[in-house]
N, CA, C and O atoms as a GROMACS GRO file, in nm:
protein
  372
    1UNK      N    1   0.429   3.558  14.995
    1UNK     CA    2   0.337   3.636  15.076
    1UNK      C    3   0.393   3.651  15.218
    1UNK      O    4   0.436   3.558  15.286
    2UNK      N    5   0.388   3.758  15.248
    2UNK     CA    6   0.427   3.795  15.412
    2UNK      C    7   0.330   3.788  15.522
    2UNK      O    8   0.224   3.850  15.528
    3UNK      N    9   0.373   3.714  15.599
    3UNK     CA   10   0.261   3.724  15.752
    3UNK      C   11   0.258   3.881  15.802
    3UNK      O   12   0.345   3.962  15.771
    4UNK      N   13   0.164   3.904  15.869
    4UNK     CA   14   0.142   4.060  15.920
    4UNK      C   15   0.105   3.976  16.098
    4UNK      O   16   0.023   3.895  16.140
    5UNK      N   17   0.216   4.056  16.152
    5UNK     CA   18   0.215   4.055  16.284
    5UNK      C   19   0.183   4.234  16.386
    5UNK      O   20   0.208   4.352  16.360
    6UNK      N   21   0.132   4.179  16.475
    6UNK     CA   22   0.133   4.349  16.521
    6UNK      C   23   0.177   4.339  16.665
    6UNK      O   24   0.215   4.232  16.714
    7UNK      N   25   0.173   4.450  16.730
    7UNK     CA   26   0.254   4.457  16.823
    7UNK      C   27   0.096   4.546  16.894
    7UNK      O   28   0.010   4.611  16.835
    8UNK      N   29   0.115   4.507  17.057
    8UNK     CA   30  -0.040   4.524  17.138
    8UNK      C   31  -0.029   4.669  17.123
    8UNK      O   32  -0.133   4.734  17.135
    9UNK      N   33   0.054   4.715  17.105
    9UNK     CA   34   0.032   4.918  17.090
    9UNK      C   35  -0.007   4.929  16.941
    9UNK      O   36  -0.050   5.043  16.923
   10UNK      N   37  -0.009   4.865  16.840
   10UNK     CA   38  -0.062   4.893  16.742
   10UNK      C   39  -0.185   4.848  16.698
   10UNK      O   40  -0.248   4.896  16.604
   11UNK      N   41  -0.228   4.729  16.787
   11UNK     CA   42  -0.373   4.670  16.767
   11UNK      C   43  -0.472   4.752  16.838
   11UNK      O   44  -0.593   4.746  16.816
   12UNK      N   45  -0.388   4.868  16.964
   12UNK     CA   46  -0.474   4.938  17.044
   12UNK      C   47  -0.449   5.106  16.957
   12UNK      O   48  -0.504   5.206  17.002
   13UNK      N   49  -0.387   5.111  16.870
   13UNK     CA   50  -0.425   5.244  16.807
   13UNK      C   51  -0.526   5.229  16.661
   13UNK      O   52  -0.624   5.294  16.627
   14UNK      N   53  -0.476   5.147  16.613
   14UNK     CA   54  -0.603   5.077  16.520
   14UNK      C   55  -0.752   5.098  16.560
   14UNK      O   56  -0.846   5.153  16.501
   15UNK      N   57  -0.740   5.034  16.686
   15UNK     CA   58  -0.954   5.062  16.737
   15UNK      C   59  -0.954   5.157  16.776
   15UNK      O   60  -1.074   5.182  16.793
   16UNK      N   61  -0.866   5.284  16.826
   16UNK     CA   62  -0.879   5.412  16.826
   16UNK      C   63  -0.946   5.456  16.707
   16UNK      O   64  -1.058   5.508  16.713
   17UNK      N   65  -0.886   5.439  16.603
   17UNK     CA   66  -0.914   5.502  16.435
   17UNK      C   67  -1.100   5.494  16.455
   17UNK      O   68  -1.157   5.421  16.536
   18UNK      N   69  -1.156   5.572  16.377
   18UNK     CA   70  -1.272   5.518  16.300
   18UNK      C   71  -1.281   5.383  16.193
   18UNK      O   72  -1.187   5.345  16.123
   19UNK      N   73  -1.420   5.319  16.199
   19UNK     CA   74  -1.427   5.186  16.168
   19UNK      C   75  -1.390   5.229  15.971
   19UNK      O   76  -1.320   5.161  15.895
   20UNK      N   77  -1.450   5.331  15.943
   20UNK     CA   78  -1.426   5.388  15.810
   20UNK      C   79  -1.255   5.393  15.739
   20UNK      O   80  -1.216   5.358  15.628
   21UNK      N   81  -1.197   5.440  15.831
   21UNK     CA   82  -1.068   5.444  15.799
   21UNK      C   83  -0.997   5.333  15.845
   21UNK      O   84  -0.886   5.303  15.803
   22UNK      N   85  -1.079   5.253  15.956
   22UNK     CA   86  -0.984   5.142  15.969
   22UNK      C   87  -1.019   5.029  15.902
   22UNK      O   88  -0.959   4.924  15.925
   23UNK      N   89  -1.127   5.037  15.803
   23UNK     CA   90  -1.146   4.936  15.698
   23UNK      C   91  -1.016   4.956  15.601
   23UNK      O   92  -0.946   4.858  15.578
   24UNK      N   93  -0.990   5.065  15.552
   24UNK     CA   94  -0.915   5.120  15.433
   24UNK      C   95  -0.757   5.108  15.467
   24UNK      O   96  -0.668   5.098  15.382
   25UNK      N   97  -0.734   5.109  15.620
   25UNK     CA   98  -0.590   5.057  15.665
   25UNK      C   99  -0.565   4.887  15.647
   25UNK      O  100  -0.461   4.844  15.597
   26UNK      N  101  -0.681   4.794  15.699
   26UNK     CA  102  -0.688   4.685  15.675
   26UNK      C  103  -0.664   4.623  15.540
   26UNK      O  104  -0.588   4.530  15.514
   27UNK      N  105  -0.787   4.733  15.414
   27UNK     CA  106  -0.715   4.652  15.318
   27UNK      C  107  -0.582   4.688  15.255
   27UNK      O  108  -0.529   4.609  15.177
   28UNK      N  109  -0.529   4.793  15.282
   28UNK     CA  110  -0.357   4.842  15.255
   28UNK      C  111  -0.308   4.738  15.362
   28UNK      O  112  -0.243   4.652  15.303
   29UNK      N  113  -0.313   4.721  15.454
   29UNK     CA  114  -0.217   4.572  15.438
   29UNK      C  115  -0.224   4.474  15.444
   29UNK      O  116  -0.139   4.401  15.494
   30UNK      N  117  -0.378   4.422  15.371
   30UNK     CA  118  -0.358   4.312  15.302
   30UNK      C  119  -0.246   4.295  15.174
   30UNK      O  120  -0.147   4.228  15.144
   31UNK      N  121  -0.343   4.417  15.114
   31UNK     CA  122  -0.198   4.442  14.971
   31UNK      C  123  -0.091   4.434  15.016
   31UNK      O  124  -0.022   4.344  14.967
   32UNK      N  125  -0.042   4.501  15.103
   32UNK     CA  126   0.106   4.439  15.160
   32UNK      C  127   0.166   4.348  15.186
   32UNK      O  128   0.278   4.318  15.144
   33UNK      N  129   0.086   4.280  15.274
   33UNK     CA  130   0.138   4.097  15.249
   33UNK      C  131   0.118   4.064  15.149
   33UNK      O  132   0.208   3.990  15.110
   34UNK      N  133   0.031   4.082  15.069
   34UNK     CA  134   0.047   3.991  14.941
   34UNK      C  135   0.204   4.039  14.843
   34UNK      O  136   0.302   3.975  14.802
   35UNK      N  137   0.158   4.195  14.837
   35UNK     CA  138   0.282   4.191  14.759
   35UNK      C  139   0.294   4.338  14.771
   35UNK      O  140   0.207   4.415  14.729
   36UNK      N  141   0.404   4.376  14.830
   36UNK     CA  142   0.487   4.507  14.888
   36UNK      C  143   0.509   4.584  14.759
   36UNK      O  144   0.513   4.707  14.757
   37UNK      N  145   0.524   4.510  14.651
   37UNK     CA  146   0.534   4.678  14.597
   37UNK      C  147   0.450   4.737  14.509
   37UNK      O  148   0.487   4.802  14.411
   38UNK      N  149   0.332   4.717  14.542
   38UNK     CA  150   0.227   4.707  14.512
   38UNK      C  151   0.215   4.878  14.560
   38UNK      O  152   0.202   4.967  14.477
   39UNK      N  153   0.223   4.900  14.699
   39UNK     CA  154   0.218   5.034  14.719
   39UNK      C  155   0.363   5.071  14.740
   39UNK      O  156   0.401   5.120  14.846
   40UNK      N  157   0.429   5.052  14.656
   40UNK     CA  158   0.571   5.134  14.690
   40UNK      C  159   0.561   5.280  14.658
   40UNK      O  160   0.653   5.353  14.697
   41UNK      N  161   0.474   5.325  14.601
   41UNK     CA  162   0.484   5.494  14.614
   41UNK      C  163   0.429   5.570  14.748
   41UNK      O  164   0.452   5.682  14.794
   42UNK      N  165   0.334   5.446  14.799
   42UNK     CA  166   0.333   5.473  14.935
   42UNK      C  167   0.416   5.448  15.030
   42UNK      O  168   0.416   5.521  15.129
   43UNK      N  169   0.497   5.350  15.023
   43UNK     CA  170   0.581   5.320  15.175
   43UNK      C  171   0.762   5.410  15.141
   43UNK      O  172   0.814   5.444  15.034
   44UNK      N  173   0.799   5.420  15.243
   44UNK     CA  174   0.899   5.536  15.278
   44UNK      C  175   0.973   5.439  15.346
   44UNK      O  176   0.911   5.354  15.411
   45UNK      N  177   1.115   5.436  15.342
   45UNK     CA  178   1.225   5.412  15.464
   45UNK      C  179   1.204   5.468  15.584
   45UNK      O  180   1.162   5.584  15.582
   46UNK      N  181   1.216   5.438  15.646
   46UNK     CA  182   1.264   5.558  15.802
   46UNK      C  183   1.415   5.608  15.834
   46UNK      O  184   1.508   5.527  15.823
   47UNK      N  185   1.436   5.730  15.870
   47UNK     CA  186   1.568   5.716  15.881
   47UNK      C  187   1.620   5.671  16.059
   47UNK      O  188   1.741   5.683  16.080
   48UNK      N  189   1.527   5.620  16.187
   48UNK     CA  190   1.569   5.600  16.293
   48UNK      C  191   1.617   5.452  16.274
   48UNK      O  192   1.708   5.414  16.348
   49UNK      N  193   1.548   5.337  16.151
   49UNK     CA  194   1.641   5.239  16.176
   49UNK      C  195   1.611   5.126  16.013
   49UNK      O  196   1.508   5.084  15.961
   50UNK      N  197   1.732   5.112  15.985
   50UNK     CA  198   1.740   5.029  15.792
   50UNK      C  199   1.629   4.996  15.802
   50UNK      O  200   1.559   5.021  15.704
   51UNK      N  201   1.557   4.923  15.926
   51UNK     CA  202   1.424   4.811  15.902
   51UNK      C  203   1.326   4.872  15.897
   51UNK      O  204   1.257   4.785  15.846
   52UNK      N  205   1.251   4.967  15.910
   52UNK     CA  206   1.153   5.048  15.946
   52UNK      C  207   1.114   5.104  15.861
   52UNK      O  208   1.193   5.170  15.793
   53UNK      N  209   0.971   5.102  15.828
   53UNK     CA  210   0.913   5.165  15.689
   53UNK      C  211   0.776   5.248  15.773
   53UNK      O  212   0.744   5.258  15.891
   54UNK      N  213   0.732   5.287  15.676
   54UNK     CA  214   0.572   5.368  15.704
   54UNK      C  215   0.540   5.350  15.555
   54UNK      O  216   0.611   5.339  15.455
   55UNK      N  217   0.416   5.351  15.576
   55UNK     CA  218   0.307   5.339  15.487
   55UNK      C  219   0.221   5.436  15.491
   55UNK      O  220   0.190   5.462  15.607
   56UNK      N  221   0.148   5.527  15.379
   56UNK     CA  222   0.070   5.615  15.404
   56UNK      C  223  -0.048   5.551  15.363
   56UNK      O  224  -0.063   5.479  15.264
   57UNK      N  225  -0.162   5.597  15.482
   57UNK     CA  226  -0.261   5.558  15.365
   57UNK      C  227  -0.384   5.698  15.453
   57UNK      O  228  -0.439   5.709  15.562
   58UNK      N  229  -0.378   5.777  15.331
   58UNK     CA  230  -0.475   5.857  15.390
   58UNK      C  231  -0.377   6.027  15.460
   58UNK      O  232  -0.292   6.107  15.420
   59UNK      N  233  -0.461   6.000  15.581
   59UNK     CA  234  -0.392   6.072  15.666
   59UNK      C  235  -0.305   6.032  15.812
   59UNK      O  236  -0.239   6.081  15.904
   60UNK      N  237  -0.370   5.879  15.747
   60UNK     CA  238  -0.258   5.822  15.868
   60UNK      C  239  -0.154   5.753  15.788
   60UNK      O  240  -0.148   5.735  15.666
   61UNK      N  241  -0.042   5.706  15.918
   61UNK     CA  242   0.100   5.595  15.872
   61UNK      C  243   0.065   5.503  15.921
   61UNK      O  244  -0.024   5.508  16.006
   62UNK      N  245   0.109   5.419  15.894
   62UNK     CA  246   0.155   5.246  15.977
   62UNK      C  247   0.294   5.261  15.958
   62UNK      O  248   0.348   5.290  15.850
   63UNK      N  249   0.365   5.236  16.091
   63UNK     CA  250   0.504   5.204  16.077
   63UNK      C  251   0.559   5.075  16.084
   63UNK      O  252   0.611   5.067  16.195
   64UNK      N  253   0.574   4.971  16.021
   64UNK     CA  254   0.634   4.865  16.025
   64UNK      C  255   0.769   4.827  15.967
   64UNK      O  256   0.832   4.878  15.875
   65UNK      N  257   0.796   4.720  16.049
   65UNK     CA  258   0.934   4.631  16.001
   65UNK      C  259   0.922   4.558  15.949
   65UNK      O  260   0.846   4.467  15.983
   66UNK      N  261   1.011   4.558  15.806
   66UNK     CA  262   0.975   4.381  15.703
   66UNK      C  263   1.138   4.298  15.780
   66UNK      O  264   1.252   4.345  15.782
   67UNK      N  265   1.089   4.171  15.833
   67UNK     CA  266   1.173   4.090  15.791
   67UNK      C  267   1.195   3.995  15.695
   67UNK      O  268   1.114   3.911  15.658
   68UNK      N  269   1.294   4.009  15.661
   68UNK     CA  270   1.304   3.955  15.484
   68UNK      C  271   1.304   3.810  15.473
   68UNK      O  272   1.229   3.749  15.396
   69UNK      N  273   1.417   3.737  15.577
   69UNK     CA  274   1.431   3.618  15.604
   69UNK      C  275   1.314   3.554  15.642
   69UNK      O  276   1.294   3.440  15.603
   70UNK      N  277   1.231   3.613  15.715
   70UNK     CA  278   1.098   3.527  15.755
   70UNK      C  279   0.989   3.575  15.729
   70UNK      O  280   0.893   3.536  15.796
   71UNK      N  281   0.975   3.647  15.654
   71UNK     CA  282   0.903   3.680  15.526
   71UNK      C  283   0.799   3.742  15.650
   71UNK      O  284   0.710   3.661  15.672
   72UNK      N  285   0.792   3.823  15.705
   72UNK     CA  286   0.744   3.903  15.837
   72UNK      C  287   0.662   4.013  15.830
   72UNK      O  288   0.579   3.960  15.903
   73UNK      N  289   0.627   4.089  15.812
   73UNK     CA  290   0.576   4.228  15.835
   73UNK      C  291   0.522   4.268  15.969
   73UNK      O  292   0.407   4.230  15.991
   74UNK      N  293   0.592   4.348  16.077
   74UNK     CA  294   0.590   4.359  16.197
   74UNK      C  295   0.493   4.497  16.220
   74UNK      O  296   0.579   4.573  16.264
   75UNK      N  297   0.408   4.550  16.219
   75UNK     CA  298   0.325   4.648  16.260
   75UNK      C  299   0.347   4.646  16.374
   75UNK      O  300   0.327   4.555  16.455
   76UNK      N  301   0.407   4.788  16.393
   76UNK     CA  302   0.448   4.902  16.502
   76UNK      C  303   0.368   4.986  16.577
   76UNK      O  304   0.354   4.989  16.699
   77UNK      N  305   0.314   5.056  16.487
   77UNK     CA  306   0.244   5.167  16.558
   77UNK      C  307   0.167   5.222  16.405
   77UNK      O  308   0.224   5.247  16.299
   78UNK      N  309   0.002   5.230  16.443
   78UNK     CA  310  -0.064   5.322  16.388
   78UNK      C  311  -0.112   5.435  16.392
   78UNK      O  312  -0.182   5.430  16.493
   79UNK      N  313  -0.125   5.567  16.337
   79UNK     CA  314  -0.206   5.698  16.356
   79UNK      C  315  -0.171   5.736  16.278
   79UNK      O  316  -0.104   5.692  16.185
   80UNK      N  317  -0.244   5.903  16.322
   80UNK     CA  318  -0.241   5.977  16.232
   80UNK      C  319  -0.107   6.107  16.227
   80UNK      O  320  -0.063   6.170  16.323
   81UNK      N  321  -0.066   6.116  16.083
   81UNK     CA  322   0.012   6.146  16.014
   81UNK      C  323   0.045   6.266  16.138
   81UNK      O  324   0.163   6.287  16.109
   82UNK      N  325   0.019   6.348  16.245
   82UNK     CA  326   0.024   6.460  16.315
   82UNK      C  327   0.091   6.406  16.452
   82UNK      O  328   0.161   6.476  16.525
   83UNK      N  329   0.060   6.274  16.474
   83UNK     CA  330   0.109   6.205  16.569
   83UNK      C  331   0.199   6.146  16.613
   83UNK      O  332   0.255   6.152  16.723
   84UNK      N  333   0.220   6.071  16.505
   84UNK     CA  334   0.259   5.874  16.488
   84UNK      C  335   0.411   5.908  16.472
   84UNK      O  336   0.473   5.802  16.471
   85UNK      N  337   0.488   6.004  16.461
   85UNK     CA  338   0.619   6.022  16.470
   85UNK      C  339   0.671   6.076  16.589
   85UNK      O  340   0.794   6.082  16.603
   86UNK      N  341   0.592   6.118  16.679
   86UNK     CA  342   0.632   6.143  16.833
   86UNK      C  343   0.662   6.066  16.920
   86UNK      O  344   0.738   6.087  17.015
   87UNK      N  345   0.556   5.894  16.869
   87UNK     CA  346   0.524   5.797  16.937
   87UNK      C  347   0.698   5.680  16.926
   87UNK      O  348   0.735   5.606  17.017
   88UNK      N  349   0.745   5.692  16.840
   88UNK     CA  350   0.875   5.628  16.735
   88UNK      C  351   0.972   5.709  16.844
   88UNK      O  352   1.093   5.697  16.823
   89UNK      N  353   0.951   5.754  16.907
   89UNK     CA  354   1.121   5.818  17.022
   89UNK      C  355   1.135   5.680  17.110
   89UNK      O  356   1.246   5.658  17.158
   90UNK      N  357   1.022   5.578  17.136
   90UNK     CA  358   1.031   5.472  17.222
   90UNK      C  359   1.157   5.381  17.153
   90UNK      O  360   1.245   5.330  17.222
   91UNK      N  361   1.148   5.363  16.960
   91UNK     CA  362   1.224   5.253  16.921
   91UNK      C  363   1.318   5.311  16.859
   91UNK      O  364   1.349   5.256  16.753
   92UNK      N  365   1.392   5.435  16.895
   92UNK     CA  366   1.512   5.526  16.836
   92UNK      C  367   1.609   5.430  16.975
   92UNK      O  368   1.579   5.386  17.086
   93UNK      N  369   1.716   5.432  16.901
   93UNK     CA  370   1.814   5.354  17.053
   93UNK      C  371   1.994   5.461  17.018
   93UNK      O  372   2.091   5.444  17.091
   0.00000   0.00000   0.00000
């Protein structure tokens, strides 16, 4: 099982969301820590960096990093699907 960590820009786009949709993000990643490929038809690579995934759920993404070694799941940034890839120019290097 993977820990789910977040990062303060993603705990502050989360309470942006509605409480409706941010129930339904919560339990997509629970399933995720428990066990990732559970939604693998949902989660995508990124191509700005190997570590970086998104998750769909809905009409929004979650972009996170798995670290493998420490069994990690790093939540990045949440929104919606119109957005949440504008926000990702911060962790392009």
């Amino acid at each position: 099982m993977y820990e789910l960590k977040f990062l303060g820009k993603a705990v502050g786009d989360l309470r942006k969301i509605d409480r409706a949709h941010q129930k339904i993000i919560k339990e997509k990643l629970l399933i995720l820590a428990e066990n990732p490929g559970a939604l693998k038809t949902n989660i995508k690579k990124l191509a700005i960096d190997e570590d970086f995934y998104r998750l769909r759920v809905g009409s929004y993404r979650v972009i996170f990093k798995k670290e493998e070694k420490r069994l990690i799941i790093l939540i990045l940034r949440i929104g919606h699907r119109k957005e949440i890839y504008l926000s990702l120019r911060v962790f392009t290097f």
